[in-house]
C-alpha positions in Angstrom: 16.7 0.2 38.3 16.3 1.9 42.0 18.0 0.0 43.5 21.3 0.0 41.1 21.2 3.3 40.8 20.5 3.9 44.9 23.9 1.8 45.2 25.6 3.0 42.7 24.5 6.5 42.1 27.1 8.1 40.1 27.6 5.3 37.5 24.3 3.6 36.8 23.0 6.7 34.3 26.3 6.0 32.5 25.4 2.7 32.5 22.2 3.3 31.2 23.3 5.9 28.5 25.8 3.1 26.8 22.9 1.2 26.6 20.1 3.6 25.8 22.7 5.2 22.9 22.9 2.1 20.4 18.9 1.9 20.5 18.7 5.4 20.0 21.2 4.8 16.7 18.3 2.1 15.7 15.7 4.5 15.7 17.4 7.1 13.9 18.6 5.1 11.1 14.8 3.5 11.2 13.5 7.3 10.4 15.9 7.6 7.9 15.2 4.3 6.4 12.3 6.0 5.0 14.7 8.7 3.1 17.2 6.0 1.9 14.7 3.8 0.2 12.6 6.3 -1.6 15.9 7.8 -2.7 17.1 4.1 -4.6 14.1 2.9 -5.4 11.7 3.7 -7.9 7.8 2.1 -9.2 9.4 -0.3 -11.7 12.4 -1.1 -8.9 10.5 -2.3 -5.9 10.1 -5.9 -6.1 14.0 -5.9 -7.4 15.3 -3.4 -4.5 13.6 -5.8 -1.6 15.2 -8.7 -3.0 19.1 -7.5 -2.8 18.1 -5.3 0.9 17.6 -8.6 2.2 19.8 -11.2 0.3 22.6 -9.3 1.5 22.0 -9.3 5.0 20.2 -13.1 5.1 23.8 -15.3 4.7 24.9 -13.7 7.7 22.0 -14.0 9.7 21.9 -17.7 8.5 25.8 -18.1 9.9 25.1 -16.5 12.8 21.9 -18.7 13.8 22.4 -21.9 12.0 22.8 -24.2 14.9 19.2 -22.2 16.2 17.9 -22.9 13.1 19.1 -26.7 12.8 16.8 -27.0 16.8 14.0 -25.3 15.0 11.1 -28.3 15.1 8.7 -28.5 11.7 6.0 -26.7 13.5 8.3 -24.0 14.0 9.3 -23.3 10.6 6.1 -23.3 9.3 4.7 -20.7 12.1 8.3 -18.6 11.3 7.4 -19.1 7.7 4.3 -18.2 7.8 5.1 -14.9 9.4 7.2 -14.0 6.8 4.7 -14.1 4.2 3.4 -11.1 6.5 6.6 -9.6 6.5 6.9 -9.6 3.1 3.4 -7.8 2.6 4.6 -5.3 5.3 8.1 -4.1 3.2 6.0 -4.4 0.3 3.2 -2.1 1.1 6.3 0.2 3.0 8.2 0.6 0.1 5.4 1.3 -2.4 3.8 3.3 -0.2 7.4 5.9 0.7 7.6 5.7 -3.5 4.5 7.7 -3.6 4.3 9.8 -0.3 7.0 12.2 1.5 9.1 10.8 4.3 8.2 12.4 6.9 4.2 10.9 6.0 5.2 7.6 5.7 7.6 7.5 9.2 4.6 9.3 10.9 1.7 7.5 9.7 3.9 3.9 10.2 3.5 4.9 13.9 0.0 4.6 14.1 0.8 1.0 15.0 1.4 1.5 17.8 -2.3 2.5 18.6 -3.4 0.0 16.2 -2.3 -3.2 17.9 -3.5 -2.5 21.5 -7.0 -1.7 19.7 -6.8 -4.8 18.0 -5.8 -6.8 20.9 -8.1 -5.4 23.3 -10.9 -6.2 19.8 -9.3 -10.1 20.2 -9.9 -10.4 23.7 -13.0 -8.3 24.4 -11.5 -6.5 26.7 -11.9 -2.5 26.8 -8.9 -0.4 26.5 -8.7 2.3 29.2 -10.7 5.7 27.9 -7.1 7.4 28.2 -6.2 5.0 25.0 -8.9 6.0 23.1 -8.4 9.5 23.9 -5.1 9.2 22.3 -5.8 7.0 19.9 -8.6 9.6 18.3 -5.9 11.8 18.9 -3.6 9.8 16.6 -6.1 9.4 13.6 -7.1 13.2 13.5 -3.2 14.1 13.3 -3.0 11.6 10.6 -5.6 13.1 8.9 -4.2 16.9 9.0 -0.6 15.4 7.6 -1.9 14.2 4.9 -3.7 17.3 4.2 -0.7 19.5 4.4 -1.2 21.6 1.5 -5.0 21.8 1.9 -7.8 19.6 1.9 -7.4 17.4 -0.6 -7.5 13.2 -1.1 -4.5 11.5 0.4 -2.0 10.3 -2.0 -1.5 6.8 -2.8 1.5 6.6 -0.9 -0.4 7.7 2.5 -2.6 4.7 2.2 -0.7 2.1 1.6 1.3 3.5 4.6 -1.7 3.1 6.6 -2.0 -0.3 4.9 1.4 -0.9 6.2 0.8 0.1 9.9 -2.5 -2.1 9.9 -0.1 -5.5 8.3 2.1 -4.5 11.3 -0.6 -5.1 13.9 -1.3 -8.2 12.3 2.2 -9.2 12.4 2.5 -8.4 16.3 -0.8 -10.4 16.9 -0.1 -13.3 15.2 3.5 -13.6 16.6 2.2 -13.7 20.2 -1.0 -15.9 19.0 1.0 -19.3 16.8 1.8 -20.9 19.5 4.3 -23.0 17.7 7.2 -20.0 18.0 6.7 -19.0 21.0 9.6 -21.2 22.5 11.4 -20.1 19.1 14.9 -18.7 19.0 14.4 -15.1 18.3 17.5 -15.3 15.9 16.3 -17.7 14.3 12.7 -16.8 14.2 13.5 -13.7 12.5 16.0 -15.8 9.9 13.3 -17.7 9.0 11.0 -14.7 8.6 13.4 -12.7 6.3 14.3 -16.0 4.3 10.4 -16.3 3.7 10.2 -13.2 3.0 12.9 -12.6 0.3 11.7 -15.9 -1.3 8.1 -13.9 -1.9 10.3 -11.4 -3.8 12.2 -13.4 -5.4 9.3 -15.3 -6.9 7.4 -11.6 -7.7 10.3 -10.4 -9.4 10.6 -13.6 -11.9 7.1 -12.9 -12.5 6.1 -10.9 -15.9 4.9 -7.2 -15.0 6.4 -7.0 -11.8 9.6 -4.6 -12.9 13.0 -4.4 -13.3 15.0 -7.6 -12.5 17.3 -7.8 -9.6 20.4 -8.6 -11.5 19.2 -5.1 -14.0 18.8 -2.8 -10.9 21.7 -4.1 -9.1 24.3 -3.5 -12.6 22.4 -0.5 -12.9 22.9 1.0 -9.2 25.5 3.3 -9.2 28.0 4.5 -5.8 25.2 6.4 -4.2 22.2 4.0 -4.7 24.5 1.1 -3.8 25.4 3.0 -0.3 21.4 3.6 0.0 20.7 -0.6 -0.3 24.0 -1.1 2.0 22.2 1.5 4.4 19.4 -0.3 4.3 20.7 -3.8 4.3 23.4 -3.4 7.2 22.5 -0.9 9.4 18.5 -0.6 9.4 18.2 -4.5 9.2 21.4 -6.5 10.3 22.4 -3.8 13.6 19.1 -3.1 14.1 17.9 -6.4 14.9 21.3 -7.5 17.3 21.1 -4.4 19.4 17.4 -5.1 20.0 18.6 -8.4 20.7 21.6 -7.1 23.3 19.3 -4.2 24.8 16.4 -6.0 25.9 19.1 -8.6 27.9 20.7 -5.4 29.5 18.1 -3.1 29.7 13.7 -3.4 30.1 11.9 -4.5 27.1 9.4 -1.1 27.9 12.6 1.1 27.6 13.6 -0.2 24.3 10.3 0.5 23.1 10.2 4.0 24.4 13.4 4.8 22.6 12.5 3.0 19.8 8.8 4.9 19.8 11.3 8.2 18.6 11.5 6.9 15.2 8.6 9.0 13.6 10.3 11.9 15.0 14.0 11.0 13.4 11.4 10.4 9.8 10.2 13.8 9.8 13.4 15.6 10.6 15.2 13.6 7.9 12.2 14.2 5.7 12.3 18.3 6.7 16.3 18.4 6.6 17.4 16.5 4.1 14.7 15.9 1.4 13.3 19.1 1.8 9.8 18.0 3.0 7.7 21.0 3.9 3.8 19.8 5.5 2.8 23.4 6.1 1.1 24.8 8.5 -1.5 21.7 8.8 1.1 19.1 8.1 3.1 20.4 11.1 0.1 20.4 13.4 -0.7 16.7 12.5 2.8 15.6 13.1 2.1 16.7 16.8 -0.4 15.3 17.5 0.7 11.7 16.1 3.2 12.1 17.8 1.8 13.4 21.0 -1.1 10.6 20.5 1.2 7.9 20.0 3.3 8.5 23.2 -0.1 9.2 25.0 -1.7 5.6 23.8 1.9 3.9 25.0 2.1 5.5 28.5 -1.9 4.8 28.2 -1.4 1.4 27.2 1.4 0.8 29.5 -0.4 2.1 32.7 -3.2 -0.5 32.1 -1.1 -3.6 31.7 1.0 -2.7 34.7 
């Protein structure tokens, strides 16, 4: 990046912006994401709603990568398939989990992967994280602990768990995509088709199950213009463009700068949550949301620093 922008020092922060804006949208829509789901969906509806976000958007993901997916060996699909039985435990803990809780909790406590994995990995490999980490990471869990508390000291909601049970399935995710060795030469297209195709046929297979809700078929003729744009919200833009401008960034841009700009989605939660929804955390809820916030960016620079 020096030397681009030493060259060409007038047009290279343009440059960066039309790059840097598109991720930007992801994260926004990824904090709203929050909002939109907890807006369509309901207890009874979960199961049903997960299975139409992601049948919509899965026929064009198969088009787009099906001669990726034709070069994908056995060992491949099982490793892709078996991280999508994660994925499927990570939207279905998500989506519970925003059903009982605010938005703004579930987009701020969702973060907390981001101290999570390094902790885990560093718990993998015996190696120490740097005492800046931990610092932040502490950091993290206390402002957790004051959101969740934003009308007084009381237990944390359902929701607020299984948000934190979410964050901890993420880390798990993370780890055992960079530990199966089988994907690691995977077609990230592909990888991710497989994934979400795994994932929708662990829903699929829920909702035909007794007890488990509404049926997709009920949900879907019930959905009226508004819950339909929600799903479509969901499906197209938080899913589908989300995952092709990762895919175009990181081939224009550095892998760390995605992240960063992607690291803005709790922030894009809570103002949805605060603006739209109405969300008010008080005095204590506020204060958390700081200092996740401040801890999360803290453990990345932290985290960052070390590997460099």
């Amino acid at each position: 990046m020096t030397s681009i922008a030493a060259s060409v020092p007038f047009r290279a922060p343009r440059r960066a912006w039309l790059t840097d804006l598109p991720v930007l949208l992801v994260a926004v829509v990824w904090g709203a994401s929050y909002l939109a789901a907890k807006g369509i969906t309901t207890t009874h509806t979960v199961v049903a709603v997960l299975v139409l976000r992601f049948a919509v958007v899965l026929p064009a993901l198969v088009v787009a990568g099906w001669r990726g997916l034709r070069a994908l060996t056995a060992a491949q699909w099982r490793g892709a398939g078996f991280l999508g039985l994660i994925l499927s435990g990570i939207f279905l803990l998500e989506t519970y989990g925003v059903v009982h809780t605010s938005a703004t909790n579930a987009g701020l406590i969702i973060s907390l992967t981001m101290i999570f994995t390094p902790l885990a990995e560093a718990a993998v490999t015996s190696i120490r994280p740097p005492r800046a980490f931990l610092a932040a990471a502490g950091l993290s869990v206390a402002g957790v602990v004051l959101l969740t508390q934003g009308g007084g000291f009381t237990t944390p909601s359902l929701g607020d768990l299984l948000m934190l049970l979410a964050a901890l399935a993420r880390t798990v995710h993370v780890l055992a995509m960079s530990r199966i060795k089988a994907v690691e030469g995977a077609d990230s297209l592909s990888l991710t088709t497989v994934q979400l195709g795994s994932a929708v046929a662990v829903f699929a297979l829920l909702a035909a199950a007794p007890g488990t809700g509404a049926s997709p078929w009920a949900v879907a003729l019930d959905f009226g213009p508004r819950e339909w744009a929600g799903l479509l919200f969901l499906s197209v833009f938080c899913t589908l463009f989300a995952f092709f401008v990762q895919m175009w960034a990181v081939r224009r841009t550095s892998p760390s700068r995605v992240s960063l700009l992607l690291g803005t989605e709790p922030l894009w939660a809570a103002a949805a949550g605060i603006a739209i929804a109405g969300d008010r955390p008080g005095v204590l809820g506020i204060a958390g949301a700081v200092l996740v916030l401040a801890g999360t960016s803290w453990g990345r620079r932290a985290a960052d620093e070390s590997g460099r």
